[in-house]
C-alpha positions, -999 to +999 in steps of 0.1 A: +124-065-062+125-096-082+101-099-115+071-116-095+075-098-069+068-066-093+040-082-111+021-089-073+031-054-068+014-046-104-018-068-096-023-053-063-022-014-074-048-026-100-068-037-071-061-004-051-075+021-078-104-003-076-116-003-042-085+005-018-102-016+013-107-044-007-099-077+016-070-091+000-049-058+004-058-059+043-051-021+044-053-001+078-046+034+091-010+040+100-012+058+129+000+091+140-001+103+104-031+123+089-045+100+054-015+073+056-025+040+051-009+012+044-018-023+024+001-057+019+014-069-013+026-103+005+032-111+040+064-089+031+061-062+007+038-033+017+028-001+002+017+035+020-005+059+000-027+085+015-061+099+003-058+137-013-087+157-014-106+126-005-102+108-033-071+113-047-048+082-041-009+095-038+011+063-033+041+070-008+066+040-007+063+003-020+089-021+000+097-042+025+078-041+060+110-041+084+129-013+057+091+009+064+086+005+100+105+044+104+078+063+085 
């Protein structure tokens, strides 16, 4: 990932341990996996994290959207 691409990534986990359905993330349920959600970075890079013992955040991956779509 290029340097602004890790500072988004940077700006938008501070936004996450916030309020993780905050608009701006859009984050939504992946389906077919128990906790695993998934929020936007840009229209490109995504991140999956899951909730642990209901509140816990566990962050999964942080990439690209077509490089995700097999999890």
């Amino acid at each position: 990932m290029s340097p602004p691409e890790q500072k988004a990534v940077a700006q938008k986990l501070k936004i996450l341990t916030e309020n993780p359905f905050y608009p701006s993330l859009r984050t939504k349920k992946v389906q077919g996996l128990d906790n695993v959600f998934e929020m936007s970075v840009n229209m490109d890079i995504r991140i999956l994290w899951r909730y642990e013992n209901g509140v816990i955040i566990l962050l999964l991956d942080v990439g690209r959207h077509k490089d995700m779509l097999g999890i």
